[in-house]
Phi, psi and omega in degrees: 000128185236158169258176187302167162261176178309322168290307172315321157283336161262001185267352184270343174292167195273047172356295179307325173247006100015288181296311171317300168323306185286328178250346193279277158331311184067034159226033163075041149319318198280336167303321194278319178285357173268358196019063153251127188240346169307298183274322178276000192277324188279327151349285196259003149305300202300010187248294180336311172308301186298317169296310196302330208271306162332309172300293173267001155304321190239016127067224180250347161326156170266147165287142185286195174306266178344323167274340166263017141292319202269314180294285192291351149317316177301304201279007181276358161303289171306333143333283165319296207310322164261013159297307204273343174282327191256335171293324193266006167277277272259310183296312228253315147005282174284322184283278223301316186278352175306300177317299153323310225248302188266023161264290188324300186310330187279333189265358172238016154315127166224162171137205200273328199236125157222000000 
């Protein structure tokens, strides 16, 4: 019995909720369904990072409009960044076992030609 590998495990996941995951919370959800753990830990510094930097940029004051524009922009960036991050692991995946799946079939050619 061998087990899957990492690509076979993120290429049997679902891109599309992956991606959903990743924007809708905007906190690397979508990593955890892809059991990438790596990209979601750095996730979720940069969203933490981005809050502490927000927190002590703004001191005891309340934010005005413009700085809670700048905040949630912010974290819709991140947002993005890993949608787009986890569709194109998720694509480059799928080509790689694709790839994998068909040399095995050419190597279990048998007769005269192969």
């Amino acid at each position: 019995m061998s087990y899957p590998s990492k690509d076979e495990i993120l290429a049997s996941s679902r891109g599309w909720i992956a991606s959903l995951l990743n924007f809708l919370p905007g906190l690397g959800s979508g990593y955890l369904y892809q059991r990438r753990w790596k990209p979601y830990f750095l996730t979720i510094a940069a969203s933490t990072a981005w809050f502490a930097l927000g927190f002590f940029l703004q001191g005891d004051s309340e934010p005005s409009q413009s700085e809670q524009i700048i905040g949630i922009s912010g974290l819709l960036f991140i947002s993005i960044v890993t949608v787009i991050e986890a569709n194109l692991a998720f694509k480059k995946a799928i080509n790689k076992t694709k790839t994998a799946k068909e040399k095995i079939m050419s190597s279990n050619k048998k007769g005269w030609f192969k």
